[in-house]
DOBA-9656 format. One record per residue (C-alpha): residue number from 1; x, y, z; residue in three letters. Coordinates in nm, 4 decimals. Each point is the difference from the previous one (the first is absolute). Layout:
<fibas>
[fiba NUM; [X; Y; Z]; "ALA"],
...
</fibas>
This chain:
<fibas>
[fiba 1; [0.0000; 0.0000; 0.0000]; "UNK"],
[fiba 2; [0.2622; 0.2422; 0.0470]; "UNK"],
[fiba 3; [0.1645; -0.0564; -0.3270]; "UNK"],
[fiba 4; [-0.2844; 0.0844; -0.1398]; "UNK"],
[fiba 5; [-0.0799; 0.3123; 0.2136]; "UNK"],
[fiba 6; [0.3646; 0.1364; -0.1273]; "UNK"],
[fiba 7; [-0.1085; -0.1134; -0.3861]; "UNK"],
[fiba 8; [-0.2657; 0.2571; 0.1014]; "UNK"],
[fiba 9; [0.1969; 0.2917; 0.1826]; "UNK"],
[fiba 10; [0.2473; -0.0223; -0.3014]; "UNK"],
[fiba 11; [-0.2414; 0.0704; -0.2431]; "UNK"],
[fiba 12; [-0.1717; 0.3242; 0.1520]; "UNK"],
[fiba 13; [0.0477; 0.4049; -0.1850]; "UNK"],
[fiba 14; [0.1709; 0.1762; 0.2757]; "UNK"],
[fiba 15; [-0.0708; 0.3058; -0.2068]; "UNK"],
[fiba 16; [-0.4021; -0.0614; -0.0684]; "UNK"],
[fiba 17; [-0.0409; -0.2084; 0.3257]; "UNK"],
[fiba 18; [-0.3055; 0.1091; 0.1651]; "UNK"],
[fiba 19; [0.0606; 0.1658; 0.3617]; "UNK"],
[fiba 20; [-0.1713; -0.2221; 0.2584]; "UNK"],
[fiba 21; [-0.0995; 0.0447; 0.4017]; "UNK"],
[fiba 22; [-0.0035; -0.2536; 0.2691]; "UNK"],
[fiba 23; [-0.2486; -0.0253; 0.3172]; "UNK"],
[fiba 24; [0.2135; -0.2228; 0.2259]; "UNK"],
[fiba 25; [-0.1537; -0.1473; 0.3415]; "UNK"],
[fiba 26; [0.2762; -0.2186; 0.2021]; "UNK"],
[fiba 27; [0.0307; -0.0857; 0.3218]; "UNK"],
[fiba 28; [0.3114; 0.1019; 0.2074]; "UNK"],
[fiba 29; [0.3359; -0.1436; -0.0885]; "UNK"],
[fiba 30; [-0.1547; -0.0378; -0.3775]; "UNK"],
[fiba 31; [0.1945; 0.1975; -0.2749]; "UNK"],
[fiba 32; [-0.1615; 0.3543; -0.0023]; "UNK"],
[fiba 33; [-0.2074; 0.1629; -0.2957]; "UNK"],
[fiba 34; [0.3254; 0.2656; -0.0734]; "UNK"],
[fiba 35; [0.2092; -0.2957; -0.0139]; "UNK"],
[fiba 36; [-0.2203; -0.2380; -0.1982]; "UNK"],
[fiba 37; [-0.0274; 0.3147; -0.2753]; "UNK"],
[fiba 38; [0.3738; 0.0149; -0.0022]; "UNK"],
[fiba 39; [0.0763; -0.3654; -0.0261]; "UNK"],
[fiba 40; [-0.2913; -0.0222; -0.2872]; "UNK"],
[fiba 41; [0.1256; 0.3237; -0.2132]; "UNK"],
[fiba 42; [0.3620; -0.1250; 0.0436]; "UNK"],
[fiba 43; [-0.0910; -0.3803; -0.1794]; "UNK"],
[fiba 44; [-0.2119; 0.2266; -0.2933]; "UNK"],
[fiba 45; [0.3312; 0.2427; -0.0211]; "UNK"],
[fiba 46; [-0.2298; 0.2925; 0.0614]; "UNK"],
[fiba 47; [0.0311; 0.3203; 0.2203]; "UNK"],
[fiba 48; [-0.2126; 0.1849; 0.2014]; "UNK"],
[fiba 49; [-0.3232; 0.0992; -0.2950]; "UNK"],
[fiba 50; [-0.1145; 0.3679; 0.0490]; "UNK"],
[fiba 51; [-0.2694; -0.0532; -0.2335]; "UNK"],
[fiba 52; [-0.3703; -0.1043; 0.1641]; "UNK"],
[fiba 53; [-0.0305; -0.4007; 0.0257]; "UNK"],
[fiba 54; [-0.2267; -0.1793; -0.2658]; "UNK"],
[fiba 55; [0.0569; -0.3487; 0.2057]; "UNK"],
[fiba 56; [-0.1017; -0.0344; 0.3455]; "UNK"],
[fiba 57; [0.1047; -0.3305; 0.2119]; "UNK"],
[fiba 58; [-0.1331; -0.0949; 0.3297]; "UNK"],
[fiba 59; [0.2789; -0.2581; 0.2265]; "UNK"],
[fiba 60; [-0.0932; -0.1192; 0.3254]; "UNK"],
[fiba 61; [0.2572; -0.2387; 0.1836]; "UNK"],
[fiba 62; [-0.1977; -0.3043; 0.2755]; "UNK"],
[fiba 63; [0.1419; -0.2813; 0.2071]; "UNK"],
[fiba 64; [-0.1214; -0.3054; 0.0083]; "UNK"],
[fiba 65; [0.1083; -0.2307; 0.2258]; "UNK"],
[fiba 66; [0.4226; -0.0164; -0.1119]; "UNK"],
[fiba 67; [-0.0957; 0.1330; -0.3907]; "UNK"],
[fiba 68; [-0.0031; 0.3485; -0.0694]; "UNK"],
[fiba 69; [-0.2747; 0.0407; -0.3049]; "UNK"],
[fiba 70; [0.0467; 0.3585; -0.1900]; "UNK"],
[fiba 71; [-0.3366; 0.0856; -0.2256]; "UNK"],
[fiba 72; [0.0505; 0.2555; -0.2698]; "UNK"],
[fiba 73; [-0.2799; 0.1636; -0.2353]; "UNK"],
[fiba 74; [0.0610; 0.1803; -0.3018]; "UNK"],
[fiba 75; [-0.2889; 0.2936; -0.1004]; "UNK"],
[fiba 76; [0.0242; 0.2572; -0.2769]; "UNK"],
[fiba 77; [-0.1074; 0.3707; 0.0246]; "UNK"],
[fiba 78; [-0.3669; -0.1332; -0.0413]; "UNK"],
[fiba 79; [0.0115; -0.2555; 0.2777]; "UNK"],
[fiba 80; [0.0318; -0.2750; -0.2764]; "UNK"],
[fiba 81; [0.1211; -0.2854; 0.1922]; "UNK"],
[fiba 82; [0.3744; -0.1101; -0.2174]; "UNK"],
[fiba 83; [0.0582; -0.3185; 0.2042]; "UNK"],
[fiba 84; [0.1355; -0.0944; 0.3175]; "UNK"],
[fiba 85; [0.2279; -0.2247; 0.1635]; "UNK"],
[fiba 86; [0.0076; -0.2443; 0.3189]; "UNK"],
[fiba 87; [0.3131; -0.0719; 0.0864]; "UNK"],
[fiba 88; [0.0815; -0.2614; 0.3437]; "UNK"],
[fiba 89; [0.3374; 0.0148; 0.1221]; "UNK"],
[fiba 90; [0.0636; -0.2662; 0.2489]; "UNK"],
[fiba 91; [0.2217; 0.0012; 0.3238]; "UNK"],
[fiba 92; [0.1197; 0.3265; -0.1286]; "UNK"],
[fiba 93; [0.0385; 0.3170; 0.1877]; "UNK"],
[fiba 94; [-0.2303; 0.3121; -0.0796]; "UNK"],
[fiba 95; [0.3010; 0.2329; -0.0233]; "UNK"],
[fiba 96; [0.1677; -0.2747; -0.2408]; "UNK"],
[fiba 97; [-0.2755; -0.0033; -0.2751]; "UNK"],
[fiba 98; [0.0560; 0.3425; -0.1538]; "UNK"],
[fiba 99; [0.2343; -0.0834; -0.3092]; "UNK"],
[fiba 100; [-0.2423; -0.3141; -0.0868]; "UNK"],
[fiba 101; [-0.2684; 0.1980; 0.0337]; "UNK"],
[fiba 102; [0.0923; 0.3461; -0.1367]; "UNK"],
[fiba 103; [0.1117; -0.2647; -0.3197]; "UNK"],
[fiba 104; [-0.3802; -0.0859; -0.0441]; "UNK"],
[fiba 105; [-0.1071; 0.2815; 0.0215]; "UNK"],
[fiba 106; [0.2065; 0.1578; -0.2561]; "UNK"],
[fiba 107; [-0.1000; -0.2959; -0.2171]; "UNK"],
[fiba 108; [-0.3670; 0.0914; 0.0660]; "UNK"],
[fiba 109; [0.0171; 0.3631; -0.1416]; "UNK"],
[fiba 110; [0.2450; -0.1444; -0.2933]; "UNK"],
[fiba 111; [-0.3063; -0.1448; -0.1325]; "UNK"],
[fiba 112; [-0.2790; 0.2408; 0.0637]; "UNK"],
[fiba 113; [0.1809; 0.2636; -0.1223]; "UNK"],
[fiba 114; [-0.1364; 0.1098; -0.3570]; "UNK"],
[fiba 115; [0.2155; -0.2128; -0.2757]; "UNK"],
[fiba 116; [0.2174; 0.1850; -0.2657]; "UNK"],
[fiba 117; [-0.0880; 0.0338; -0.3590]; "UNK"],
[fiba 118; [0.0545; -0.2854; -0.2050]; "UNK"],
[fiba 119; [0.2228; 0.1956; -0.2449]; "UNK"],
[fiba 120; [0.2234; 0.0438; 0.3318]; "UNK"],
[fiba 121; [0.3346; -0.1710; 0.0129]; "UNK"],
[fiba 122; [0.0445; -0.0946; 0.3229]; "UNK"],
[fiba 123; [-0.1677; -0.3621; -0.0090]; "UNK"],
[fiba 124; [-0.2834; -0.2250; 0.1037]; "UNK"],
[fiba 125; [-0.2065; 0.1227; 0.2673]; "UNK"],
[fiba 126; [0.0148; -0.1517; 0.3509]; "UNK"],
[fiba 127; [-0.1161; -0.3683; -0.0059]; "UNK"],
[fiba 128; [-0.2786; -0.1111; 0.2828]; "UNK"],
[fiba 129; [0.1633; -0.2130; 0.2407]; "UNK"],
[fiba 130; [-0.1577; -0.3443; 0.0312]; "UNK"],
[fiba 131; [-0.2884; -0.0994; 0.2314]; "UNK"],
[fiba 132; [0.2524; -0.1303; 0.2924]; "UNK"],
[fiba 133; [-0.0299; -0.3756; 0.1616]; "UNK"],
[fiba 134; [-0.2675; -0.0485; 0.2821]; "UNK"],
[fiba 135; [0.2712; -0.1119; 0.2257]; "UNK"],
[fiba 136; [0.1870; 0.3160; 0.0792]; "UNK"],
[fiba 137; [0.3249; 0.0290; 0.0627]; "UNK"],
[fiba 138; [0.2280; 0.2500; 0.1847]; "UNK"],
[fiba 139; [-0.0284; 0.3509; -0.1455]; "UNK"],
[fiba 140; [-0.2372; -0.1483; -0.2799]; "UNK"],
[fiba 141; [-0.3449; 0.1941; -0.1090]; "UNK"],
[fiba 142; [-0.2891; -0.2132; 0.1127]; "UNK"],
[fiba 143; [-0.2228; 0.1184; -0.1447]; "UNK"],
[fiba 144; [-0.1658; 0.0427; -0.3907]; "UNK"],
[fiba 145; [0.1605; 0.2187; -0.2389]; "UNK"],
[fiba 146; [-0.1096; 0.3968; -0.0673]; "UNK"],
[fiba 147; [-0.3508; 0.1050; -0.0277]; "UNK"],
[fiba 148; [-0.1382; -0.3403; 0.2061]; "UNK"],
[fiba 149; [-0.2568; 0.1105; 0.1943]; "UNK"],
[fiba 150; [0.0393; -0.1219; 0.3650]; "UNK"],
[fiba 151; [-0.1476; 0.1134; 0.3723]; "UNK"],
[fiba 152; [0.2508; 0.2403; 0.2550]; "UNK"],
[fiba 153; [0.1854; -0.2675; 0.2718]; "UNK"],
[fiba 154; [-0.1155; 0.0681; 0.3272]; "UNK"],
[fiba 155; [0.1483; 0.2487; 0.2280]; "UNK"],
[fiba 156; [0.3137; -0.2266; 0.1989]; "UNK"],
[fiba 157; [0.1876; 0.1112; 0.2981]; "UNK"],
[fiba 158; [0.2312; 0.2732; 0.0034]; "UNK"],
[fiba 159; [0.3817; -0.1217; -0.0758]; "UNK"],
[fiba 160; [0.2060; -0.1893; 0.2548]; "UNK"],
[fiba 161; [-0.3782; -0.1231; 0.1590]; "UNK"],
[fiba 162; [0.1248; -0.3351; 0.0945]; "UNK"],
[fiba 163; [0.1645; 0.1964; 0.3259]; "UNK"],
[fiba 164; [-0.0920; 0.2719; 0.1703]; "UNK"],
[fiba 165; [0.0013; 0.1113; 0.3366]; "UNK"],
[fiba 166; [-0.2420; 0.2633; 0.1919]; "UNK"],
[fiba 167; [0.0325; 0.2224; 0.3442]; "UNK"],
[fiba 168; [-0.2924; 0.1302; 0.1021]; "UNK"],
[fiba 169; [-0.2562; 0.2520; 0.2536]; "UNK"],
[fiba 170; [-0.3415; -0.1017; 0.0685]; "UNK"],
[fiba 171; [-0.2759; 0.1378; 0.2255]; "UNK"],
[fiba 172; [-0.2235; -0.2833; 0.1638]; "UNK"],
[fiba 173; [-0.2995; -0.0201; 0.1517]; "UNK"],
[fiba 174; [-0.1349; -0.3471; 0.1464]; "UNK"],
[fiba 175; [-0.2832; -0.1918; 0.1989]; "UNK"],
[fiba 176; [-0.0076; -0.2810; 0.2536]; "UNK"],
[fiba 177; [0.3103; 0.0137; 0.1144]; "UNK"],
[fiba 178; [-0.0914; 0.3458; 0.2252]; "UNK"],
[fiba 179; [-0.2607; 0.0609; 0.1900]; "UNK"],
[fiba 180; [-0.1041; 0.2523; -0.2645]; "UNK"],
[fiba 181; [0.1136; 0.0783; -0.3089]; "UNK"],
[fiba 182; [0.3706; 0.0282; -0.0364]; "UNK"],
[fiba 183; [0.2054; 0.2533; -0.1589]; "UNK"],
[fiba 184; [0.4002; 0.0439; -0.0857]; "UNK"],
[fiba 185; [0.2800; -0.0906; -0.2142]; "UNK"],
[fiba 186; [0.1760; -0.2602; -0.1688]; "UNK"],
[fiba 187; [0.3744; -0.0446; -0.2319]; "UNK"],
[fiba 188; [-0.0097; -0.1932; -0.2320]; "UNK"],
[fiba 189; [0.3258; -0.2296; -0.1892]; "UNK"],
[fiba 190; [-0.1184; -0.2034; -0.3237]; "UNK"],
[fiba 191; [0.2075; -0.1560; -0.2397]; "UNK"],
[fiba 192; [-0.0896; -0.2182; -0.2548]; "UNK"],
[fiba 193; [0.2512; -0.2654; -0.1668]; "UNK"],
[fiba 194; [-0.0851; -0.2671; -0.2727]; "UNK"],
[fiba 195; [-0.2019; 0.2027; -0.2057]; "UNK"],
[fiba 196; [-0.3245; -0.0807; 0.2741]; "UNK"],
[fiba 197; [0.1186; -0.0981; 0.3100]; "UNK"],
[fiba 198; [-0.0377; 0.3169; 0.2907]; "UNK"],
[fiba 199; [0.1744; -0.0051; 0.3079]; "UNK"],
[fiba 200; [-0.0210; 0.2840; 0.2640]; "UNK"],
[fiba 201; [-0.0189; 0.1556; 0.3775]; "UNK"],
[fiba 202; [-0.2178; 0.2617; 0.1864]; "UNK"],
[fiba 203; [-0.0116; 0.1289; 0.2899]; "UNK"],
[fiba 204; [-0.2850; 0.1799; 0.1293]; "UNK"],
[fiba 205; [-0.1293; 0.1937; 0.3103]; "UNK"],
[fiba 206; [-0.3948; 0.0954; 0.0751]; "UNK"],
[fiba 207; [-0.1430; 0.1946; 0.2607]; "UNK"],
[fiba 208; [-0.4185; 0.0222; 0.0834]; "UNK"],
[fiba 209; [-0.2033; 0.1896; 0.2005]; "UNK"],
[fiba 210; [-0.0815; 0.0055; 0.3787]; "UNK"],
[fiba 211; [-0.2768; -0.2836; 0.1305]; "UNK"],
[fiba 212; [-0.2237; -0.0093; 0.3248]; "UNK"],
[fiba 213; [0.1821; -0.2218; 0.2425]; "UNK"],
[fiba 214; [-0.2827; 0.0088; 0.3133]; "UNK"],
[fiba 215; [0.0671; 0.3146; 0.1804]; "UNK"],
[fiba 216; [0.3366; 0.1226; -0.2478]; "UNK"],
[fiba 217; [0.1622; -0.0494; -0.3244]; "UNK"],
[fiba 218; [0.2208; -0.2128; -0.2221]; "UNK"],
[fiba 219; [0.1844; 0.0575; -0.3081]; "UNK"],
[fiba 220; [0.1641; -0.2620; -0.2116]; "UNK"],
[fiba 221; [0.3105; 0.0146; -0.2442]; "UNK"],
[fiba 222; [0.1343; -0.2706; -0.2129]; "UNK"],
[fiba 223; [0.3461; -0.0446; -0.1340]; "UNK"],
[fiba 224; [0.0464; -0.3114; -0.2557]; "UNK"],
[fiba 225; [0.2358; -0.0978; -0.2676]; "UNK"],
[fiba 226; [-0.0464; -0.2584; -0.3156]; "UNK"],
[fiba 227; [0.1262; -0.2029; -0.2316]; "UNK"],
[fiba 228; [-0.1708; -0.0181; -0.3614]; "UNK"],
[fiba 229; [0.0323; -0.2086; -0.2657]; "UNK"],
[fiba 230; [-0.2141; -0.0422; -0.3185]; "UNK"],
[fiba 231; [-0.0193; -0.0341; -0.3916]; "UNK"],
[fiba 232; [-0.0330; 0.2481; -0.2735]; "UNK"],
[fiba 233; [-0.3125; -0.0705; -0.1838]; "UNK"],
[fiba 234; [-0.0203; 0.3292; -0.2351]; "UNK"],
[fiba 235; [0.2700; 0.2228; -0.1156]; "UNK"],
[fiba 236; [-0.0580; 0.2884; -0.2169]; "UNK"],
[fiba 237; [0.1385; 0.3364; -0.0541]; "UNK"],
[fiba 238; [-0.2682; 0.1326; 0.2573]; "UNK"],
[fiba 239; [-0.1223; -0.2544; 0.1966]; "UNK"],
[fiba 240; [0.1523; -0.2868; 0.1940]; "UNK"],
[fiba 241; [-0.1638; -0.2236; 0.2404]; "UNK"],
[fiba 242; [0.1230; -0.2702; 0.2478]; "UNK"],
[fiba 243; [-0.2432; -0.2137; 0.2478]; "UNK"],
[fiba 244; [0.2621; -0.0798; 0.2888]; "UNK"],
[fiba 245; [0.0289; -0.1665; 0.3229]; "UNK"],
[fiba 246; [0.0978; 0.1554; 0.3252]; "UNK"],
[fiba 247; [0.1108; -0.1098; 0.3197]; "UNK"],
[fiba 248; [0.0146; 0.2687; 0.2676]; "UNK"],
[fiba 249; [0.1484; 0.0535; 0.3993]; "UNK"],
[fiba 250; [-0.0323; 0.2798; 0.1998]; "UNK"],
[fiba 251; [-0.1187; 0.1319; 0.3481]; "UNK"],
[fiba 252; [-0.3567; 0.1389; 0.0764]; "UNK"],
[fiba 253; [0.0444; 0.2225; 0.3065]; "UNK"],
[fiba 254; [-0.2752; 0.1820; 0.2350]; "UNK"],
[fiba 255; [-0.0145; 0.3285; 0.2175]; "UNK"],
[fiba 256; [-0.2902; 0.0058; 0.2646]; "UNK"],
[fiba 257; [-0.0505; 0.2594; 0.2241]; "UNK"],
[fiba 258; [-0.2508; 0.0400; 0.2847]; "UNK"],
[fiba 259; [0.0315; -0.3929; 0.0686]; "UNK"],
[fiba 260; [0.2926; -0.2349; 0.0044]; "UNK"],
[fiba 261; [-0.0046; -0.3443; -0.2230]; "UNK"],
[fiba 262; [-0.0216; -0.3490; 0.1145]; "UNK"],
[fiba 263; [0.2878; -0.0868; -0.2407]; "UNK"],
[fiba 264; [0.2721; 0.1499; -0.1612]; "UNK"],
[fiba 265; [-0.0976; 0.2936; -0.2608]; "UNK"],
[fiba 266; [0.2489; -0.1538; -0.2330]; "UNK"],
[fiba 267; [-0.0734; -0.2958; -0.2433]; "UNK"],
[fiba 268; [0.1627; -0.1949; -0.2376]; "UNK"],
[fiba 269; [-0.1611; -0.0540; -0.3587]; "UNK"],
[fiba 270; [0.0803; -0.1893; -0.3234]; "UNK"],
[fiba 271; [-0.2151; -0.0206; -0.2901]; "UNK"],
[fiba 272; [-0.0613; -0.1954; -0.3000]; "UNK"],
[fiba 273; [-0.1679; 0.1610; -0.3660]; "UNK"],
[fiba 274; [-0.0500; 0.0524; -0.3278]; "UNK"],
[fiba 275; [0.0107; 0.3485; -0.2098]; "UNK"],
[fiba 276; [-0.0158; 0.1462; -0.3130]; "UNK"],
[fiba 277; [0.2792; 0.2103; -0.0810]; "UNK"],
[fiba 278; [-0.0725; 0.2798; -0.3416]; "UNK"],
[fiba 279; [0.2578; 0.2889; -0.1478]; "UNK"],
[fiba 280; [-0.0960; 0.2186; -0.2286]; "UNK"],
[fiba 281; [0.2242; 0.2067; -0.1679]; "UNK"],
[fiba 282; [0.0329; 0.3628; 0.0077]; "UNK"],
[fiba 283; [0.3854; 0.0367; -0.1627]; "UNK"],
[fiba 284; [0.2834; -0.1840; -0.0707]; "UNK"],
[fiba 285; [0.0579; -0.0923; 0.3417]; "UNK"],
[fiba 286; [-0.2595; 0.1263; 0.2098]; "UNK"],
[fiba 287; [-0.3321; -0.2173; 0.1090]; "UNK"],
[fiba 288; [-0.3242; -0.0195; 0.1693]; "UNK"],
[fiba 289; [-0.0086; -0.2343; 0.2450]; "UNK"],
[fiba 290; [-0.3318; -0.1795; 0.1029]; "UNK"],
[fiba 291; [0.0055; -0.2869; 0.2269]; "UNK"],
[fiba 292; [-0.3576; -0.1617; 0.1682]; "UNK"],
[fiba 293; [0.0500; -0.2962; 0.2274]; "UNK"],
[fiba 294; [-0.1678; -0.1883; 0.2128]; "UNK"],
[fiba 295; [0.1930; -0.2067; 0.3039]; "UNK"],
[fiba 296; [-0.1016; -0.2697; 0.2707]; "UNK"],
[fiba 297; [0.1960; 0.0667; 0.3558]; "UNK"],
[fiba 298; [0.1604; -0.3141; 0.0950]; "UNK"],
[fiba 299; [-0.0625; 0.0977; 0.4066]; "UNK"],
[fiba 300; [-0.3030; 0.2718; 0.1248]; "UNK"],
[fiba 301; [0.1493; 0.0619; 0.3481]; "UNK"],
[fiba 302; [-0.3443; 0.1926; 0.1397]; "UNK"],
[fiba 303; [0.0896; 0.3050; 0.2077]; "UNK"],
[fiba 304; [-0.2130; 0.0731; 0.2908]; "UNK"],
[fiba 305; [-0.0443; 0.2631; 0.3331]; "UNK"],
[fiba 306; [-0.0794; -0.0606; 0.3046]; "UNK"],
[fiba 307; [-0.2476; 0.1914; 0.2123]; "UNK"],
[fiba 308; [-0.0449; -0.1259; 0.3273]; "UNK"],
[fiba 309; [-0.0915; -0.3542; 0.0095]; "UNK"],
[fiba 310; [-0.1102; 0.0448; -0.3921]; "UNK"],
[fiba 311; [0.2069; -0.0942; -0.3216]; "UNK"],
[fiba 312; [-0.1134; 0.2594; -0.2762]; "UNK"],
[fiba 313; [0.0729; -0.0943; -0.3752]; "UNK"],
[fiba 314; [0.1768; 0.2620; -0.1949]; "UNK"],
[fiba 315; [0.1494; -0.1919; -0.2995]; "UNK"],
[fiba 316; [0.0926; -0.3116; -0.1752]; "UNK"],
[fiba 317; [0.1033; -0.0231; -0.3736]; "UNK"],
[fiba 318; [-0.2497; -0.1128; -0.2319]; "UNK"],
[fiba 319; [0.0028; -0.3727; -0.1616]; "UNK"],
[fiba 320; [0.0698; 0.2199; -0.3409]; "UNK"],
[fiba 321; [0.1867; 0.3363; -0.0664]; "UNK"],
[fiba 322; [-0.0087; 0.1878; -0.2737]; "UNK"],
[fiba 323; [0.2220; 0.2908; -0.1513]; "UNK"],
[fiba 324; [0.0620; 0.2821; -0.2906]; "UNK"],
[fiba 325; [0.3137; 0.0892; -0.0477]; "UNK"],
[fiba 326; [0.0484; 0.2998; -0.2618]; "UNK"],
[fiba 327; [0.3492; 0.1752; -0.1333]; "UNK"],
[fiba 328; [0.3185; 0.1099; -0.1570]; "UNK"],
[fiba 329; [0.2544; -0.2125; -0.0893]; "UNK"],
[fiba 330; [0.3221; 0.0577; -0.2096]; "UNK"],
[fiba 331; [0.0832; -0.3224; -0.2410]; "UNK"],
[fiba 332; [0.3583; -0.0690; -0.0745]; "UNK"],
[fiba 333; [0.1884; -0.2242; -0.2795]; "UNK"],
</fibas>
C-alpha cells in the first residue's frame, strides 16, 4: 500500500495542486494538526498555499484497545464527499503514526485533486489503489477504496486509556450510619490498569446534627477509610463508568452532654458494599466525579444514656446505609 501511495504523491502538479485544510481531533500524545499539515505538505513537496482551499479533509485519531485507528475524509468546496480512508495501526504509538499517516493522506488529495489535460506531458494520472485484504495488517487501510460509503467509528477513549490514574475532592452526604443525615468530606485515589481493571482508596470524615438524649444531647462523627476495586464497563471521551466493590474501617464516635453513657462513646465499624463510580469529562484532565453507594455495617454497636435507673436509646446504625458522593478530581497518564 505504500508503494502505491508514493506512485501517487509522485505524480501530483506542485504548481496547479489545489490548496487543501485539515480539521484534526487527537487525543493527547497524538501528532498535532500543525504537525500533521507539515508532515503531509512535506510528502506532496508543497509549501505553505496562500490561496483559499478548494479541498477540505476532516482526521480524527481513536484508540482501541492496543490499535490506534486514524479516519480521514476528503470534501470539496461544495461538501462533495472525495473519499476517505480507515487506517488501523496496531501496537503502535499515537505520536509514532504521523509519517504513515501524513503518507495517506497526501495520497488521498493526489487523487481528488482535478487531473491535468490530456495534451499534458507529465503522465498517467494517479492509479486507485486496490480494495485491500479483509485481514489487515500493520499500517494497512482496512477499509474499501475512495468514495465507499461507510458509517463514522464510534467515539473510543482518549489516547494512553489503558492507564490512568485520578486524585480527587468530593463532598458527601449519607444516611444510616448517623443518627441523622450525615454531612462531610472524602479524597479520593483511583487508578485504573489493564485497560478495565480500577483500583483505589478514600478516606472520608462526616459529621450530623445534635439528637435528644433524655434530658441532653448527643452528636455523632464518623471517620472511615476504604478500599475499592471494580471494572470499567464504558469508556468514552465523556463518560466513564465503573460498578466497584468497597470494603471500609473506621471509628463512629459520640458526644453527650447533660447525661453520661453506659458504654464507651467510641465504636469500632467496618463495612461491606457495592457502588457505582461515573466521570464525566470537563477537559483534558479534569472530571466530575459521582459516586452512589450503598453499604451493610459488619457490627451496629447501639449507643445508649442512662437516666437514673432508665437506659434511653439514642442510636444504632441501620441494617443498610446509603451515600452520594459528588466532585473534582484531576486524572493523570
Amino acid at each position: 500500500m505504500l508503494l502505491v501511495a508514493c506512485a501517487c504523491i509522485t505524480n501530483v502538479s506542485v504548481a496547479n495542486a489545489a490548496p487543501f485544510e485539515l480539521e484534526w481531533s487527537a487525543p493527547e500524545g497524538c501528532p498535532s494538526r500543525e504537525r500533521m499539515l507539515s508532515a503531509t505538505r512535506a510528502r506532496l513537496g508543497e509549501d505553505d498555499p496562500s490561496a483559499p482551499p478548494e479541498l477540505f479533509v476532516r482526521g480524527s485519531v481513536t484508540i482501541e484497545g492496543p490499535d490506534v485507528v486514524v479516519d480521514l475524509r476528503v470534501a470539496d468546496a461544495a461538501g462533495a464527499d472525495l473519499g476517505e480512508r480507515h487506517v488501523r495501526f496496531e501496537d503502535r504509538r499515537c505520536d509514532a503514526i504521523e509519517g504513515p499517516s501524513a503518507l495517506v493522506l497526501a495520497m488521498m488529495l493526489g487523487v481528488a485533486r482535478p487531473r491535468q489535460p490530456e495534451d499534458d506531458r507529465r503522465g498517467p494520472p494517479p492509479p486507485v489503489p486496490a480494495k485491500p485484504r479483509r485481514n489487515e495488517e500493520k499500517g494497512h487501510v482496512s477499509e474499501p477504496p475512495l468514495g465507499h460509503p461507510r458509517r463514522d467509528p464510534p467515539s473510543a477513549a482518549p489516547a494512553s486509556g489503558d492507564r490512568s490514574m485520578t486524585v480527587g475532592l468530593s463532598a458527601v452526604a449519607s444516611r444510616g450510619g448517623l443518627p441523622t443525615i450525615g454531612i462531610g468530606g472524602a479524597l479520593r485515589w483511583t487508578a485504573t490498569i489493564w485497560a478495565f481493571v480500577v483500583l483505589g482508596v478514600e478516606g472520608s470524615f462526616e459529621t450530623a446534627s445534635a439528637v435528644r438524649a433524655g434530658d441532653g444531647e448527643a452528636s455523632f462523627r464518623r471517620l472511615d477509610a476504604a478500599a475499592l476495586a471494580g471494572v470499567r464497563v464504558l469508556r468514552s471521551r465523556k463518560l466513564e463508568i465503573a460498578p466497584l466493590l468497597e470494603g471500609r474501617w473506621g471509628l463512629l464516635s459520640g458526644d453527650v452532654t447533660g447525661l453520661s453513657s453506659t458504654h464507651d462513646a467510641n465504636s469500632a465499624v467496618a463495612a461491606v458494599g457495592v457502588g457505582l463510580l461515573g466521570r464525566v469529562a470537563l477537559g483534558d484532565a479534569l472530571r466530575l466525579e459521582v459516586l452512589p453507594d450503598v453499604r451493610a455495617p459488619l457490627a451496629r454497636d447501639e449507643f445508649q444514656v442512662r437516666r437514673g435507673t432508665e437506659l434511653i436509646h439514642v442510636h444504632r446504625p441501620a441494617l443498610v446505609e446509603g451515600r452520594l458522593s459528588l466532585g473534582l478530581a484531576w486524572e493523570f497518564r
